[in-house]
Kinemage of the C-alpha trace (Angstrom):
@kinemage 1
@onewidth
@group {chain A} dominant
@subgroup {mainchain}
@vectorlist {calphas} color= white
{ca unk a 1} P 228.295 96.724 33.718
{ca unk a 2} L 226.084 93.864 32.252
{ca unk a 3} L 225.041 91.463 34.460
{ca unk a 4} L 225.591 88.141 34.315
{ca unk a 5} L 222.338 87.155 34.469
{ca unk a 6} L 221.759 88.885 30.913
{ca unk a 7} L 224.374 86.951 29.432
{ca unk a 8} L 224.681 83.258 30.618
{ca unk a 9} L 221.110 82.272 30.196
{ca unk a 10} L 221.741 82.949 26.507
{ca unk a 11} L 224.231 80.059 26.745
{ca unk a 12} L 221.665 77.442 25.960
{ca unk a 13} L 224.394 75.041 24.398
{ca unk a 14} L 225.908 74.191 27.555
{ca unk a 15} L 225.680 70.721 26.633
{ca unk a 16} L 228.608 70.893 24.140
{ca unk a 17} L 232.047 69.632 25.182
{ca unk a 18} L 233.820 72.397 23.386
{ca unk a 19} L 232.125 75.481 25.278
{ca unk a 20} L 234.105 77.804 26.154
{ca unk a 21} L 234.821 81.414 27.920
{ca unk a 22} L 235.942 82.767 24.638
{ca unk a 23} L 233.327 81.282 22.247
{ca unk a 24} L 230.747 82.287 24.805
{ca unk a 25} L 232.376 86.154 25.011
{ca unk a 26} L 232.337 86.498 20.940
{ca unk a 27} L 228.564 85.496 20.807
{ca unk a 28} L 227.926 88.440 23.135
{ca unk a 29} L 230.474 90.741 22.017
{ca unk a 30} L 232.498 91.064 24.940
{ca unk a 31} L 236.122 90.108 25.553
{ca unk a 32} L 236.645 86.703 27.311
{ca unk a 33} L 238.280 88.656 30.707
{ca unk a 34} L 235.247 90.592 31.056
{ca unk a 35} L 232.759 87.533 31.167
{ca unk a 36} L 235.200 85.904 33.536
{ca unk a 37} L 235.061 89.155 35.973
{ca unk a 38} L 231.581 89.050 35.375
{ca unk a 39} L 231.374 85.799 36.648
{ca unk a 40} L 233.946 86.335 39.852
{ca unk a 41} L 231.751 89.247 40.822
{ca unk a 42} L 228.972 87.006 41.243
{ca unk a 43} L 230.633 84.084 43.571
{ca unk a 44} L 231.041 81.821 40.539
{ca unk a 45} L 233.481 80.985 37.742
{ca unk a 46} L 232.372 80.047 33.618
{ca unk a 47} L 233.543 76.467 34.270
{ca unk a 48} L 231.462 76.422 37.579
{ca unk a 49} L 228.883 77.663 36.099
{ca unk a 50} L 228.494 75.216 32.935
{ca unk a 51} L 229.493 72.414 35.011
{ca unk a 52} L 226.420 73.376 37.450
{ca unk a 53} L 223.854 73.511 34.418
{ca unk a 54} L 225.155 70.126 33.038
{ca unk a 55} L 224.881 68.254 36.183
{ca unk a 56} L 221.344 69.783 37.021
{ca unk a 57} L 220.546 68.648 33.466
{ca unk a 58} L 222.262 65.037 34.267
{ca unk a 59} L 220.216 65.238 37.610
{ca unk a 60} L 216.907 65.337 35.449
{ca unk a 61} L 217.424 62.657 33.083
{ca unk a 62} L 219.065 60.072 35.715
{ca unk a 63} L 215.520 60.701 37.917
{ca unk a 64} L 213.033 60.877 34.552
{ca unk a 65} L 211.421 57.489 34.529
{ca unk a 66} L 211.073 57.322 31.136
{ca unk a 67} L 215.063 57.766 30.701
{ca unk a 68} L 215.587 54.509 33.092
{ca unk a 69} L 217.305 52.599 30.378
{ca unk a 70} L 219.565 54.719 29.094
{ca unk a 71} L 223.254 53.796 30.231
{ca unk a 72} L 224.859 56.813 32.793
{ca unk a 73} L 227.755 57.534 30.325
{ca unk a 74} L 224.963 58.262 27.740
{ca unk a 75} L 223.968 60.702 30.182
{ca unk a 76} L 227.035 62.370 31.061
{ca unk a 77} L 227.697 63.019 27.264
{ca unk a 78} L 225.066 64.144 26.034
{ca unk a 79} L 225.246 66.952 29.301
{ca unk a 80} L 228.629 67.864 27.669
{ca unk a 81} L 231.014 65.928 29.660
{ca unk a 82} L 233.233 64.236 27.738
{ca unk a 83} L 234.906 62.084 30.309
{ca unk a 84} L 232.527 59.720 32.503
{ca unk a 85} L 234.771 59.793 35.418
{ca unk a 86} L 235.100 63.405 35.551
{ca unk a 87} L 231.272 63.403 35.265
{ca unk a 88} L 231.023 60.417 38.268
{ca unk a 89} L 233.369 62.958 40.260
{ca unk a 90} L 231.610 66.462 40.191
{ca unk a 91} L 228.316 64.202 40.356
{ca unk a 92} L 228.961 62.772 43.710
{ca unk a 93} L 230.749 66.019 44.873
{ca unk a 94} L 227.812 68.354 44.194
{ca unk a 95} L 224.902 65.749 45.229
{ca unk a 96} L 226.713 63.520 47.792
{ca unk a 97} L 225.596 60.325 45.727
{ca unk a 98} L 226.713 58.747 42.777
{ca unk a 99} L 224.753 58.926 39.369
{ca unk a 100} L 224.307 55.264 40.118
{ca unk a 101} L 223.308 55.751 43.476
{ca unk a 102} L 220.666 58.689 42.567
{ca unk a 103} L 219.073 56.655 40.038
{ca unk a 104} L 218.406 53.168 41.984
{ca unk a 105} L 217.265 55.838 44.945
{ca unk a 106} L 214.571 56.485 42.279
{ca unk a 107} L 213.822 53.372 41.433
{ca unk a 108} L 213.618 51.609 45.070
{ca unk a 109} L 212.545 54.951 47.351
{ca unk a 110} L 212.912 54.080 51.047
């Protein structure tokens, strides 16, 4: 059984809204079921997973000084979400502070 370690870091177009199980699966030439088991058998589902990598990625940019200016939605789109609220609500849920929030944090540290 392949590990799914040996297959997701090859997924280095997470950023693209119209990722998917089965478009990931034909690149490595297994069937999208088997990725997804993969996945299970390691705690974690495909969406999870992308949606992890995007907001780490989203996490980076919104705390990158030189990326200040940029507007959040910028952010969240070009991480591969394609709707900013969706983006606002795994944000908050998985850091416990808004993409707003993060980024005046980092510009006005207590």
């Amino acid at each position: 059984m392949r590990s799914e370690q040996s297959i997701l870091p090859q997924t280095t177009h997470f950023q693209e809204p119209g990722l998917s199980v089965e478009m990931v699966a034909r690149c490595q030439g297994i069937s999208p079921r088997y990725l997804q088991r993969l996945m299970a058998s390691s705690g974690s589902s495909f969406t999870g997973y992308v949606n992890e990598l995007r907001l780490q990625r989203a996490l980076k940019l919104l705390t990158e000084a030189r990326a200040s200016a940029r507007l959040i939605s910028d952010i969240a789109l070009e991480v591969g979400f394609s709707d900013v609220s969706h983006f606002n609500r795994l944000f908050r849920a998985r850091f416990g502070e808004s993409p707003r929030g993060v980024r005046c944090a980092r510009r006005h540290p207590s």
